[in-house]
Structure formats: structure tokens, C-alpha cells
N, C-alpha and C positions, 0 to 999 in steps of 0.2 A: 208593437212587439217586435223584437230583433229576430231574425234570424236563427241566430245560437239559441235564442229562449224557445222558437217552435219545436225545433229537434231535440228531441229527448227518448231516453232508451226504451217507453212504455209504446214509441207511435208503431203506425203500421205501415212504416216506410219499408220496401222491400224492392231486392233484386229480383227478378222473375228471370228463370231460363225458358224461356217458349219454345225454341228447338236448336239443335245440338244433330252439325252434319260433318260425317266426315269425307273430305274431299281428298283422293287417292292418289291424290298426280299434279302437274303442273294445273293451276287454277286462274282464276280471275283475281286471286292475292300473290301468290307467290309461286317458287316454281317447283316448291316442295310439298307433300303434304301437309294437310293443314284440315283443322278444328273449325268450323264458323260455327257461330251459336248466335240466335236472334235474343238480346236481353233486355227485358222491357223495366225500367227502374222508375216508374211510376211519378209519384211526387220526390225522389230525389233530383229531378229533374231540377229542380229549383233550390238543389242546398250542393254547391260545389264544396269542397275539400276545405276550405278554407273558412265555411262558415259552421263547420262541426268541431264543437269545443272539444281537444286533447285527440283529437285523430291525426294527425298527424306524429305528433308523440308517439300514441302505441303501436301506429305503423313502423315506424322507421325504430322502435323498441324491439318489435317484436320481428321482424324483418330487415336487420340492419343490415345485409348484403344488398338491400334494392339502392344501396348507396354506387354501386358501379353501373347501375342504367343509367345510360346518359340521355335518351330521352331527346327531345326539338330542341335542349338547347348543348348538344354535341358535346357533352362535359361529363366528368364523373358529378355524380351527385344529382342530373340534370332532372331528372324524373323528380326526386323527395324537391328541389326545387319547384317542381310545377304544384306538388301537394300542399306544397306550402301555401303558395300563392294564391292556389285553386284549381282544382281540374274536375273530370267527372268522374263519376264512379266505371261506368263501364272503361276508361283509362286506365284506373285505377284496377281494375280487376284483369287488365290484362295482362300486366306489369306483374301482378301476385302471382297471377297465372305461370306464367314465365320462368318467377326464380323460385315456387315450388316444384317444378321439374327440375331447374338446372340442379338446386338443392339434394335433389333425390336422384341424381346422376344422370338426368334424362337430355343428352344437348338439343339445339336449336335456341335461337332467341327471337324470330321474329315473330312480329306482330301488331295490329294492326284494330284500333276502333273507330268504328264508322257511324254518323247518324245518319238514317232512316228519314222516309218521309214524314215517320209517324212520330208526334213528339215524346219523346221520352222513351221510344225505342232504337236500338242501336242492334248494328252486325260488328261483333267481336271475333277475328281472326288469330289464330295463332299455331306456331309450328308444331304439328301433332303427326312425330314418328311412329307412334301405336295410338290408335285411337283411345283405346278403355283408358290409358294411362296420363292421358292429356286428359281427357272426360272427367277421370276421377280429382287431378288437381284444379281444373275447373271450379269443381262446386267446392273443393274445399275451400283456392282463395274467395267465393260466394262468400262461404261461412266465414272466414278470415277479416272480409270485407268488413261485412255486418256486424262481428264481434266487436271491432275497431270501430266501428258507427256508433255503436250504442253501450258501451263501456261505461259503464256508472263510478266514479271515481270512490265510493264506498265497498265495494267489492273486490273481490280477488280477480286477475286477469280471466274471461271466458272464454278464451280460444288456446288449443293445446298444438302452437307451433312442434313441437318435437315429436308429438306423436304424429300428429298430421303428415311431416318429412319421412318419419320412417316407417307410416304404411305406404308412404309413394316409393318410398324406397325399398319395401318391399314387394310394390307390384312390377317396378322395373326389374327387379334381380330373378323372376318369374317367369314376366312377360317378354321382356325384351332380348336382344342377343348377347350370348354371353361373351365374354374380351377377343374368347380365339376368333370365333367367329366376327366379331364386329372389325378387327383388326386387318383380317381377310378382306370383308364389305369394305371398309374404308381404303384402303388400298386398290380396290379393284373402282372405285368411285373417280381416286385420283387418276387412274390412268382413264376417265370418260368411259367405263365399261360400266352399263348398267344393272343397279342389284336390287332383286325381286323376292320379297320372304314370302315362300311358300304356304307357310302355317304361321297363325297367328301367334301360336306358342312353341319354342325349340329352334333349333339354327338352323331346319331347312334354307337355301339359299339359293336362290337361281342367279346367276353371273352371264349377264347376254340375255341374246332374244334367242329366241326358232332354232335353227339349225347350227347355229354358233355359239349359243349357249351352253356352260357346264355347270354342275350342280357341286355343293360343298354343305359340309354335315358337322360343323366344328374343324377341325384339320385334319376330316378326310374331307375325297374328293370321291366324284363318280370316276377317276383313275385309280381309287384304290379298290385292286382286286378281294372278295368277298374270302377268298381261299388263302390268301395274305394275311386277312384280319384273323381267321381262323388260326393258321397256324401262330402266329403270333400271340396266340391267346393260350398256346398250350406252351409253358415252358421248355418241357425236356424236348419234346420236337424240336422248336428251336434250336436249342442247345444242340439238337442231334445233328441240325444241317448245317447250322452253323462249323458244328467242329470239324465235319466234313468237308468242308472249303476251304480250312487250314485256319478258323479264326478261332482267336483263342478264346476260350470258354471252363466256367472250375468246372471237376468234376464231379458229377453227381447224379444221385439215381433217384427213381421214384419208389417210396414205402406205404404200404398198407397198415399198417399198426407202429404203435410207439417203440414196442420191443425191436420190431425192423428198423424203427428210427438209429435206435442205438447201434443196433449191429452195423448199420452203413456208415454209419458215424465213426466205428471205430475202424472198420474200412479203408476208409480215404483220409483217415487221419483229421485230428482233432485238432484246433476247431472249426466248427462249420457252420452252416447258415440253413434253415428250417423255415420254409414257405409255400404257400399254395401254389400248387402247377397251373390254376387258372384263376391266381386271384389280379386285383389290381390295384393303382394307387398304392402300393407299399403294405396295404394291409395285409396283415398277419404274415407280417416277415418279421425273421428274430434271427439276427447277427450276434456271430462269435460267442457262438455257446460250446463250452466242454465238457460239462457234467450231466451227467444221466438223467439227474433230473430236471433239467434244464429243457434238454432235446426232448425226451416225453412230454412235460408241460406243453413244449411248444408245437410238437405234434398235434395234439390236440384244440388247440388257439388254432393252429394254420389252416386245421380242415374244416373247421367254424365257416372259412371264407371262400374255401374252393372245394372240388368233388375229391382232388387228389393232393396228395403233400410229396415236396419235393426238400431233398438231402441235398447236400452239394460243398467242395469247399469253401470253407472262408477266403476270400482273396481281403488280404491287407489292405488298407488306403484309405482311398475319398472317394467315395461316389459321386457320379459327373453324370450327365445329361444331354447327349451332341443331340439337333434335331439336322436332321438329314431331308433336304427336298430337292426331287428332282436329280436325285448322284448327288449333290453338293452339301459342306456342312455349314450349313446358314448361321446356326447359333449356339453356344454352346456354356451349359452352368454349372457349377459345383455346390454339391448339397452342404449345408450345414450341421456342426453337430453342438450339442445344445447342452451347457452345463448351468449350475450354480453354485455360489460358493457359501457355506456355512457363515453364520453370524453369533453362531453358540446359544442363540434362541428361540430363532424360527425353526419349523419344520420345512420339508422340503417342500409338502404342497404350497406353504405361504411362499417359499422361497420362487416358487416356480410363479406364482403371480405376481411378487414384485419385482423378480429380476429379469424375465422373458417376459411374460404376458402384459405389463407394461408397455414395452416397447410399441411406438403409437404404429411401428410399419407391422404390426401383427393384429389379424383382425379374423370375424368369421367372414367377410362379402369378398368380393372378388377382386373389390379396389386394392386390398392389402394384400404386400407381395409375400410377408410369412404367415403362416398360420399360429392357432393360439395353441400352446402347447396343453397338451391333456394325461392324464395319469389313467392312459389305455392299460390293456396287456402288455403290451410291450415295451411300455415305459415303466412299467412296476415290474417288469423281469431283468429291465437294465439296471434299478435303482438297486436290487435284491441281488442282483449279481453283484454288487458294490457293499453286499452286508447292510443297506438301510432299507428303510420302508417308508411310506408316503408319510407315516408322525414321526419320523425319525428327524429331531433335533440335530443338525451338525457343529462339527466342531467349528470355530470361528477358523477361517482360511482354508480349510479343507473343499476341494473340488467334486462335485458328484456329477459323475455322467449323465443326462436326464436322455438324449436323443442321438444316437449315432449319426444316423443320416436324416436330416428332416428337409426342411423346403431345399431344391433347389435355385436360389437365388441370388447367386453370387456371379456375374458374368465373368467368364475366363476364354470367351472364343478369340480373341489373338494369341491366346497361349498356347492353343492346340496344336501338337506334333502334328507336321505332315500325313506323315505313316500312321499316326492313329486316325483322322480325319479321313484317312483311304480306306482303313480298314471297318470304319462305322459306314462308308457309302457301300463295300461291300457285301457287310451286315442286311443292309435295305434292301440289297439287291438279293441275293440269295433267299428271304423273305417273300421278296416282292412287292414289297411297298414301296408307294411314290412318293410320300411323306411319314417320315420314322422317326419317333425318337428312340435313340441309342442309351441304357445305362449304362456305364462301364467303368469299372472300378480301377483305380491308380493312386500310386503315391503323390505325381507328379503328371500334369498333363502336358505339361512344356518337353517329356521325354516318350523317345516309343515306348510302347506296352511291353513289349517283347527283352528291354531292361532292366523291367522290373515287374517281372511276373505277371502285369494287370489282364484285366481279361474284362469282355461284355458278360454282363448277367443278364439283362433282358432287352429284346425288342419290342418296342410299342408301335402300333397303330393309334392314330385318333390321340397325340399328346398334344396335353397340354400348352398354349403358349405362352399363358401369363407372365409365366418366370421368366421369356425370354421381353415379353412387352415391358413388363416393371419387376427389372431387379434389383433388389432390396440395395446391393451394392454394383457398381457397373453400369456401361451406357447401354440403352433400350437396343436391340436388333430388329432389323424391316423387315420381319418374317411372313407381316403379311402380303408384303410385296413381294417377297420370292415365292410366295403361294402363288401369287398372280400373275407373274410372268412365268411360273412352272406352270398354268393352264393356260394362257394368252400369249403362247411368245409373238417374237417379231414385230411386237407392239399393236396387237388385234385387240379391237375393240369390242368383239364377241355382240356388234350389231348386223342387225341383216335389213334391209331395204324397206321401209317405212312408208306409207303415205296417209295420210292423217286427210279425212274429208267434214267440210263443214260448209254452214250456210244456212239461207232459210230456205232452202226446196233444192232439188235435185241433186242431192246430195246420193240416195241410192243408184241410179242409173250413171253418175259417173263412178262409183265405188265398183259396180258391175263393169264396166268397160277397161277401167284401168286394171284390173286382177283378171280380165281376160287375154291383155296385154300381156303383163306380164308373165299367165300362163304361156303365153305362145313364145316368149322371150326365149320360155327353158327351164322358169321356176317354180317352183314350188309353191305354190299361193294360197293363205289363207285370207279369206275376207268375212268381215263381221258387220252384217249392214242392218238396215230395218226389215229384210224380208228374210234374215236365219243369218246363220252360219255357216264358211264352205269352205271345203278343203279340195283346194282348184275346181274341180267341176262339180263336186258331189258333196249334196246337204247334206248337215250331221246336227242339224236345229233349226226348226224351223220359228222357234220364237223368232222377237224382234230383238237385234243383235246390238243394236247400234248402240251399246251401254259398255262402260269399264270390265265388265265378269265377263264378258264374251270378248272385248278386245283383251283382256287379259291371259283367257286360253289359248286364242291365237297366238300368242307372246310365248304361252309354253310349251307349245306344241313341239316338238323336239326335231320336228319332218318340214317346218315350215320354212323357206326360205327369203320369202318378203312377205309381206305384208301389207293387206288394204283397209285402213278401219274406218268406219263410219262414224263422226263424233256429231252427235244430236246437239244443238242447242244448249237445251234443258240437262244433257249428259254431264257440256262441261260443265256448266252452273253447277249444279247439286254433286258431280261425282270424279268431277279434275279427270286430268287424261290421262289414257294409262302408261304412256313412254313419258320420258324424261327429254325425249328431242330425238324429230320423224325429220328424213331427209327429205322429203315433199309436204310442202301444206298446202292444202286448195282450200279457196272458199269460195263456193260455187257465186251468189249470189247475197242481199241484201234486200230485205221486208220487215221492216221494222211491228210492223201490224200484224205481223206473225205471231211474237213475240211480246207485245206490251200485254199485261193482265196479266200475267205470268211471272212466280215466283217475283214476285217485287219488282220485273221490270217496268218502270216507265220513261226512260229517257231513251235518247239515241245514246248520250254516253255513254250509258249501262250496257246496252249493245254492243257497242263498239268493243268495250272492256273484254265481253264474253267471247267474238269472233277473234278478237287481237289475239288469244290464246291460243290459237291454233299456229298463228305466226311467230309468236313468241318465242315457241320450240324447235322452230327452225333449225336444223344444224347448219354452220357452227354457229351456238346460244353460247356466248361465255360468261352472260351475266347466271347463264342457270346450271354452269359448272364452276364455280370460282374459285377451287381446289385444284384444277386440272394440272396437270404440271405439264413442265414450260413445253416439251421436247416431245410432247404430246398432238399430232395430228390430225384434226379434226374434217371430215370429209365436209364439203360443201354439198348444203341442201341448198332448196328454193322455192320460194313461195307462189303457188299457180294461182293469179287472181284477177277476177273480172275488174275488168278496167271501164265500164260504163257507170261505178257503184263509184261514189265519193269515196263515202268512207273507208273503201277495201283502199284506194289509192292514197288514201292517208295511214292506213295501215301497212301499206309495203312500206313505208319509209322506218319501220322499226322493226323491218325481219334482217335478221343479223347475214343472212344468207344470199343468193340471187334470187332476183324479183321476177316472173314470167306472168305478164299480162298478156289476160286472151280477151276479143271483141268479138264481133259480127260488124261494129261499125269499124273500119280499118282507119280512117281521118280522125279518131276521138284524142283529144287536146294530151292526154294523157297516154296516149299509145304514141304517138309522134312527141311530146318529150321525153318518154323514155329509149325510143330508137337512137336517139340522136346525142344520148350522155354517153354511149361507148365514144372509145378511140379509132373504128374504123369501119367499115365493113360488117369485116369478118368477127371484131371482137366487141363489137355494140351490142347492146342488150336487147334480151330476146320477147318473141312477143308470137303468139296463132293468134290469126284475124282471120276473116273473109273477107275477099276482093275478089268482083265478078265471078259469085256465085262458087266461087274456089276457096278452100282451105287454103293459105299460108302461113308455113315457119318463117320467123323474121328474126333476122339477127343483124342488129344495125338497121342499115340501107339497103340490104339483100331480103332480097325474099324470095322465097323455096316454094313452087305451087306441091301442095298433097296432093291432095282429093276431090273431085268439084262434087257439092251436095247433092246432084242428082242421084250419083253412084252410093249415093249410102241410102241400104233400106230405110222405107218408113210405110205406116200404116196408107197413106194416102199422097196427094202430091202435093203435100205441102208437111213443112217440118217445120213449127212450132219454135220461135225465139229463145224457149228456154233448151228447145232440146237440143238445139244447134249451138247452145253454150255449153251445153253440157258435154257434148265431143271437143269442143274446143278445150272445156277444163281438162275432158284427161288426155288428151295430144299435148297438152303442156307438162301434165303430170310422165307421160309415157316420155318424155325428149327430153325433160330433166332427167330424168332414170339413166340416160343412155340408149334407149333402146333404139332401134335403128327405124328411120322413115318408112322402107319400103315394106318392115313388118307395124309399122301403127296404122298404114295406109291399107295394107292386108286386112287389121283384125277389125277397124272402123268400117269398111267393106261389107262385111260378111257380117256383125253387129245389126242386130233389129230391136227398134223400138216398139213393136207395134205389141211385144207382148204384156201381158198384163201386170206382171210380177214390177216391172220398169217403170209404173205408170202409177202406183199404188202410193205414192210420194204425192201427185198432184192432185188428186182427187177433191182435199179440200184448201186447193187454192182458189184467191178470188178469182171471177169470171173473167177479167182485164185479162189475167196473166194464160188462163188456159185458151185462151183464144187466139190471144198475138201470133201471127207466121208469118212466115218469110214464104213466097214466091219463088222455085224452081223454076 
């Protein structure tokens, strides 16, 4: 029997998800977050892609964009080449995986499957920006998969591609960040400033770590004052200070009843415009109305959407949009106004579907830069100002006004007058806002206001920036890059001083010594180890810290100014690091026997994989920034790493950074080629050793005596091979820092091991390791 004759749509062949982790940070796949899932596909094991009759077909049917993965063999089409040929299914499910996010607007493309020791189980990797939403297309290409496995060519197709896309693409437009803000993030990415979403859901945003970090809420900022967004929110205030500052503004009062509508109306002279004092978005605003009953109608629509209704005059023109950050006007749009023209058969509604709402650049999601037009209030008081009504048949050629002002999406910022561009930063300022958008109505925006009557109507906080990202007509503006350099100037990268600790043992007691360093430095230090959490000297958790949520708080701690984290083993494995790239990486040591029986460890190279991640992030990483732009300056980190351990010595050779090995034995083959790759001296690479019983800083051919180990406490007279590494790793970590000799010599000094807290790491080491010392 063939092959294709075993497989049939009746068997019980199946994909199994066993488990589904999400890794937060730079991992042992990549350097972004990522998806693994263990998936165990049973007896498909033995039926590749190529032995399933018509799978390939209704993949690449029902899937025909997997035609741009290019796949091992670097070509478009490369991937449906492999399915052709044969591949496996977990390959296969990575790939679906993949282009049901890109499909449903979700980026990233990497990814990665791997066999397992076990046969027929695989670890599937892939770039997962929000968990749930990688999770949820996960198991649909599952179901995708499987549907394409066993397709009975008697049946109608079993898998609903379109619906599938557009509940992912409804969980992304939910879950994920919406354009202002994403616009902002990515921008704030390119210049290497790291960005941290707060909440799983909404645009909280953190930009930077600790004490150099600033927060952003959409296109505000924690710079926009709270009493700004207020005022801004009430129209006639607005209007009141603004025209106090000499900016020009219509005039208009606020009314409690319809009848008062009218009386003000005839007032300031007819016509005018009727809108809520605290509405937003445009709603229940109604332009250029004259008749009595027009203004009453609209009185009552306006208060629908605010506490209060505001009169004011008509100003003639185009409504425009400056966005204003930081003093400066970054970008700037002119609204559209929305007609159709009679055909002597349709009605307007039809008319409004086929001659606007057609157009493919109008949509309800965020991708589309106009919106779908609708037969609101206000568009049936426009149409009725024109003498028709929504069944009102037109004549053929006749124009009906459907929208005065709708999206603005028309880029016009090289057209802006000077003097209007001064007078919309003045606008913000007067407010108070650090990012504003400006309404402001003109005939003309290529001339000053003050030639042609124009005037601002309203100040906004928290606008919009789609219009300025994707204008329907017009080239895109980098707003969210003058977001970015309006919080980051001078090209700051809103990090604060990192040190990343790992290994198989003694990982806490150097995490304690180097954040005691650094306290003494002058900073501000939070450390997350295994024995709590601490904000410089004083616990604030005493769980065991050394996990992602605790080095995460530390990260948002607003007070912290460096940072010391403890990365467990098993931390990175299951839960990626939580920075993006630490200006120090140590890795204390290497015990393979630590580590095997665990989470699927059993090689050294699996090992290796998981320690290398600590070096990985080394700054400058430019394979784990590859956006970075050019003019962009990257601080040098360096990797602190025992040089007695093989494998750590074949891991310096892939930290993008500087390398400091530390020993006890000063003659190790590895500490002596590395002295002697610098260029001199003074500019050879550096290395803490002991020689005759003395700490030395090496750099080059020089070496610096510290400390001799008598002079550091210990419980007894002898100090333990690891614990005398373990000073050594953070004297590499403390001199990479900057910090100066004669205070790491101080605070190693005055440092005791004997206490228990320091010592709760070795407890269950083998007997070998707690016993080895060294001789004072």
C-alpha cells in the first residue's frame, strides 16, 4: 500500500499542541519576543507534504500569499517549493503560522522548527508581539493545517480562510497598539530607545528603563499637563484664552436652550456653527446653518454629545489640522469635503455607496485613511439644507453636498504660511500642551490668517496621527519621530546602566556585590536576585526575584538609576530576558549537571544556547537592532566571563561588545591570549585574575594590584574557589561600569560572605564544588 493510499480524511492523524510558552525578551531563538509551543504530530511523522494527495493545492489555494516566503531556498515561492517537494508539518505550521498574523496586520516573520529528541515531537518558534494573538493564529493554522490534510475532494472546502483573518484581525485592532502610538514605538525603536507596553491591552507605553524613562498614552505624553488636557476639553475657555493672546478665534457664546441658540445666533450674525463645548472627534458639530430651525435642531443633536452647547461664528473656508510638538508644526492636513453627483436614478443613500464608500482608501479599521461615509445627523441636516432627503432621487449632474469637513487627509504641511505655523505653536503654548493639534479654518493655507479672516476653532490634546501616517493624498510625515526627539533629545537613549547575571551557581552573591557597588558609586540601584527584591539597601519582596516580573519592575521603577538582575537559567529558557541589550553580561560559571533533566536540556549545546543569551545582548548587539539608524550611537557594554570555563571562552567570541575575563588562575591559555590581542599596554584587553594571593586589573601587559584576599572578610580562613570568582566577576562587572578602583577596593573590603542570605545559592551544590578553597 502507497503512502497517499494510508492517508485519508477518516484517520487519526493529528497535530498535538502539548504546551504553548511565551518568551518576553531576547531568548535562545531570537532577540525578540517569541511564541515556542512543544507540537507532537504523531504518525504524521511518516507522511511529508508530498505524500498527501491535493495538499499542496489547497494550501497554496487557499493561502496564496505564502508564495513570498522564500524559505532554505532564498527565493520567492521558496517555502510552496519545499511543500511540494516535501516537508513536515510542523514547518508547515509555522509558515501558516506566520502569514495569518502578517494577513491580519500583525508584523514580524520569524521563525523557526526544530526536532526534539522525541520522535515526532518538535519545538515551534515564532515572532509573537502579543501573546494571545500569536496563540490564537497558532491553532488556527493547526486547524488550517489539518483542514488541508484531509480535504475529501467530494466536499465543499472545510476551512473558512476569511473568517479566520478577520477574527485575527479583530483581535489585533483590540489588542494590540493602535497606529499613533505604534508610530511613536517604532520610532522610539529606531533611535535604540527601548519600548515596554505597560498593559496588555491600550497604548500604555514605557520608552526607556528607570530613571530615564518617559511614558506615552497615544500622542500624549507624561509632559502633557493634566490641566492642559482639561482646558482643552472645554471649548469656550479655550477660545477665551486664546483670544486673550491676540489669536484669532470666531466669536461665540455658550447657550442653555434652543431659543438662546437663536438669539445668539442672530447676535453675531448669521451664519454660524452649533457644537458641543466638550464634545470630540467632530461629533455633533453642524456648520453654516441660518434658519431657526436649523440652529434649534442642532442644539439639540450637540447636547446629545456634550454637558454644554456652544454658538460661535461661521468662519468660511477649509478646515486644516496643524499638529504642533514640542513649539514646532511637524505636520499638517486639510479636511475633505464629500459630495455626489445625481444620475437621475439612484438615491443619495445608493449614491453615497457607490460613489464614496467604494473608494478602497475608505474603511472602518485603522489601515484606511478615510472613513466610510454615514447618513449621521449631520449629514441629513446637510443633505436637507440642500432640499433633499436620504431617498431623494437626483437629478443627473446635479452636486449634493453629503460632508463639509470629513477626514483630514490631504497633506498640505509645505504649504503652511509662516505666520500661521507661529500662531498654531502659540495656540499650544497658551494651552499648555506639548503635543497639539490645531483646527483652524482658511480659505487658503499657503496665506496668513489674518488676510483672510481665518481663525482656530479648536485645540486638541491626544490627536490623532493617522492622517498624518497615511494621507489618503500626500507624502507620510515622521511624527513619530518628532514625538521622540521631543522626549529624548540630544539623541538619549532613555537607558540607564544594566547588568545582566547568569550561570550555574553564584549568581546571587555577585548580583549583591555589584549593586552594592554601584550603590556606593552614587546610584540609585535596584536589584532582582533569588533572595527578593531591593531598592538599594531596603527589601520591598522578599520572594525569589530572579524571574522576568521582577526584573521587569525594576525596569519601571521611575527612581531607579542602574540596575542589577539576576537571570536564572531556567528564567531565560522559559521566559526571555527582560531588556533588549544590558551594558554588562556576566556569566559567573558553567555545570552542565546543574542543568541536564531539565526542561529538555540534555546537551552541552543546548547549554551553551541558553548562557550565549546573556552575551548576545551585549551592547552594541546590532544584529538585535537592525533598524537602528545610522547616526545612531551605541554605548559599549562588555561581557564579564570566567575564563577557566571552555565554553564561556567560546562564547566571548560572539559578544558584539568588550570581553573581560576574570580567573584565580592568572597563567590560563585563555587569559594570556586574550592580554596580548590588544595593541599595547595601556589598550590590550582586560582581564581580574589573582597573582600572589592579590586581586589584579589587567589590561594588556599591565597589571594593577587591588586588593590581596586576606583583606576581604570571610567566614573562616579560607575563601572557597567559587567565592573568590565570584568577587572577581563583579570587579569586572564594577570596572566595566567605570567605576573607579579605589571604590570597588572599598566596597569588596567591607563585603562579607559569611552571611547566610549570600550562601543560599550553594547549598545544593555538589560536595566537589563546596569544598574546593584556596589558601590565604
Amino acid at each position: 500500500m502507497s503512502d497517499c493510499s494510508k492517508l485519508n480524511c477518516n484517520s487519526a492523524k493529528d497535530i498535538e499542541l502539548l504546551e504553548i510558552k511565551h518568551l518576553n525578551g531576547p531568548n535562545i531563538w531570537t532577540y525578540y519576543p517569541a511564541l515556542e509551543a512543544t507540537v507532537d504530530i504523531g504518525e504524521l511523522e511518516d507522511f511529508p507534504s508530498d505524500t498527501i494527495p491535493g495538499f499542496y493545492e489547497r494550501l497554496s489555494e487557499w493561502l496564496p500569499s505564502l508564495i513570498e516566503h522564500r524559505c532554505s531556498y532564498e527565493e520567492r515561492g521558496g517555502f510552496l517549493r519545499r511543500v511540494k517537494e516535501g516537508t513536515w508539518p510542523c514547518h508547515i505550521l509555522e509558515h501558516v503560522t506566520l502569514e495569518l498574523q502578517n494577513l491580519a496586520g500583525m508584523r514580524g516573520g520569524f521563525g523557526r522548527a526544530r526536532e526534539t529528541s522525541v520522535r515526532g515531537v518538535y519545538k515551534v518558534a515564532l515572532s509573537a508581539w502579543h501573546a494571545e494573538i500569536t496563540r490564537s493564529a497558532l491553532y488556527a493554522a493547526r486547524e488550517l493545517v489539518l483542514a488541508a490534510m484531509n480535504f475529501q475532494q467530494s466536499h465543499s472546502p472545510s476551512y473558512d480562510v476569511e473568517g479566520t483573518i478577520r477574527h485575527l484581525r479583530d483581535l489585533v485592532d483590540s489588542l494590540w497598539l493602535g497606529p499613533s502610538t505604534a508610530c511613536i514605538v517604532d520610532a522610539a525603536v529606531a533611535r535604540n530607545i527601548p519600548a515596554t507596553r505597560l498593559l496588555t491591552k491600550g497604548n500604555l507605553v514605557q520608552l526607556g528603563y528607570g530613571a530615564r524613562s518617559r511614558h506615552i498614552w497615544t500622542a500624549e505624553t507624561d509632559r502633557t499637563p493634566a490641566i492642559a488636557e482639561s482646558i482643552s476639553r472645554d471649548k469656550d475657555l479655550t477660545k477665551a484664552l486664546l483670544q486673550s493672546c491676540g489669536v484669532p478665534v470666531p466669536e461665540g457664546r455658550i447657550v442653555d436652550s434652543a431659543e438662546a441658540a437663536w438669539e445668539v445666533a442672530n447676535d453675531i450674525g448669521m451664519p454660524v456653527v452649533v457644537k458641543p463645548c466638550d464634545g470630540n472627534h467632530g461629533r455633533g458639530v453642524f456648520i453654516e446653518l441660518s434658519s431657526r430651525e436649523e440652529i434649534e435642531s442642532a442644539y439639540h443633536m450637540a447636547l446629545k454629545e456634550g454637558t454644554e452647547v456652544l454658538v460661535e461664528r461661521y468662519i468660511a473656508g477649509i478646515e486644516h489640522r496643524l499638529l504642533i510638538v514640542g513649539g514646532r508644526l511637524i505636520a499638517a492636513t486639510q479636511g475633505d469635503s464629500v459630495s455626489v453627483i445625481g444620475d437621475g436614478a439612484s438615491t443619495i443613500a445608493e449614491l453615497i455607496e457607490s460613489q464614496i464608500n467604494s473608494d478602497p482608501r475608505r474603511g472602518s479599521t485603522e489601515d484606511h485613511p478615510l472613513n466610510l461615509i454615514r447618513l449621521d445627523n449631520a449629514a441629513q441636516m446637510e443633505i436637507a439644507h440642500q432640499g433633499y432627503h436620504s431617498d431623494s432621487i437626483v437629478p443627473s449632474g446635479i452636486k449634493v453636498l453629503i460632508q463639509r469637513n470629513g477626514n483630514h487627509a490631504f497633506d498640505v504641511t509645505d504649504q503652511v504660511h509662516p505666520s500661521t505655523a507661529s500662531i498654531a505653536s502659540l495656540a499650544a503654548r497658551i494651552i499648555g500642551l506639548d503635543i497639539a493639534g490645531i483646527d483652524l479654518v482658511t480659505s487658503d493655507i499657503s496665506r496668513p490668517l489674518s488676510a483672510q479672516n481665518g481663525a482656530i476653532v479648536e485645540v486638541n490634546a491626544g490627536p490623532s496621527l493617522l492622517m498624518h501616517i497615511k494621507p489618503a493624498v500626500g507624502k507620510p510625515r515622521p511624527v513619530g519621530k518628532a514625538i521622540v526627539d521631543h522626549l529624548f533629545p540630544n539623541q538619549d537613549n532613555g537607558r540607564i546602566p544594566i547588568v545582566g547575571i547568569t550561570g550555574s551557581y553564584g549568581k546571587t552573591a555577585v548580583a549583591y556585590l555589584v549593586a552594592r557597588l554601584l550603590i556606593l558609586s552614587g546610584k540609585q540601584t535596584g536589584l532582582a536576585c533569588s533572595n527578593g527584591l531591593y531598592q538599594d539597601y531596603r527589601q520591598i519582596d522578599k520572594n525569589n526575584s530572579a524571574n522576568w516580573a521582577a526584573a521587569n519592575r525594576t525596569l519601571m521603577n521611575p527612581t531607579v538609576e542602574a540596575a542589577v538582575l539576576e537571570n536564572g537559567f531556567e528564567a531565560i529558557l522559559n521566559e526571555g530576558l527582560v531588556y533588549d541589550s544590558c551594558q554588562i553580561g556576566v556569566i559567573t560559571n558553567v555545570d552542565p549537571a546543574c542543568h541536564f533533566g531539565r526542561y529538555g536540556i540534555e546537551t552541552l549545546k543546548q547549554v551553551f544556547t541558553v548562557l550565549r543569551t546573556q552575551v548576545d545582548v551585549v551592547t552594541p548587539t546590532a544584529a538585535a537592532i537592525d533598524d537602528v539608524e545610522e547616526d545612531v550611537k551605541l554605548p559599549i557594554g562588555a561581557a564579564v566571563l570566567n575564563a577557566k570555563e571552555e565554553m564561556l571562552v567560546e562564547i566571548s567570541e560572539l559578544c558584539h561588545g568588550e570581553v573581560i575575563f576574570f580567573s584565580i588562575s592568572p597563567d590560563l591559555p585563555a587569559i594570556t591570549q586574550h592580554r596580548i590581542n590588544g595593541t599595547g599596554p595601556k589598550q590590550g584587553k582586560r582581564a581580574v585574575i589573582v597573582r600572589n594571593n592579590t586581586i589584579m586589573l589587567v589590561t594588556g601587559s599591565d597589571e594593577l594590584p587591588l586588593v590581596r584576599l586576606m583583606e576581604i572578610p570571610a567566614a573562616s580562613g579560607e575563601h572557597s574557589t567559587h567565592e573568590i570568582e565570584n568577587v572577581l566577576a563583579a570587579i569586572g562587572a564594577a570596572w566595566a561600569l567605570g567605576i573607579d578602583p579605589d571604590l570597588i577596593r572599598i566596597g569588596i573590603e567591607t563585603f562579607g560572605f559569611s552571611q547566610e542570605k549570600y550562601k543560599s545559592e550553594y547549598q545544593n551544590l555538589p560536595i566537589g564544588l563546596q569544598t574546593q578553597g584556596i589558601k590565604l
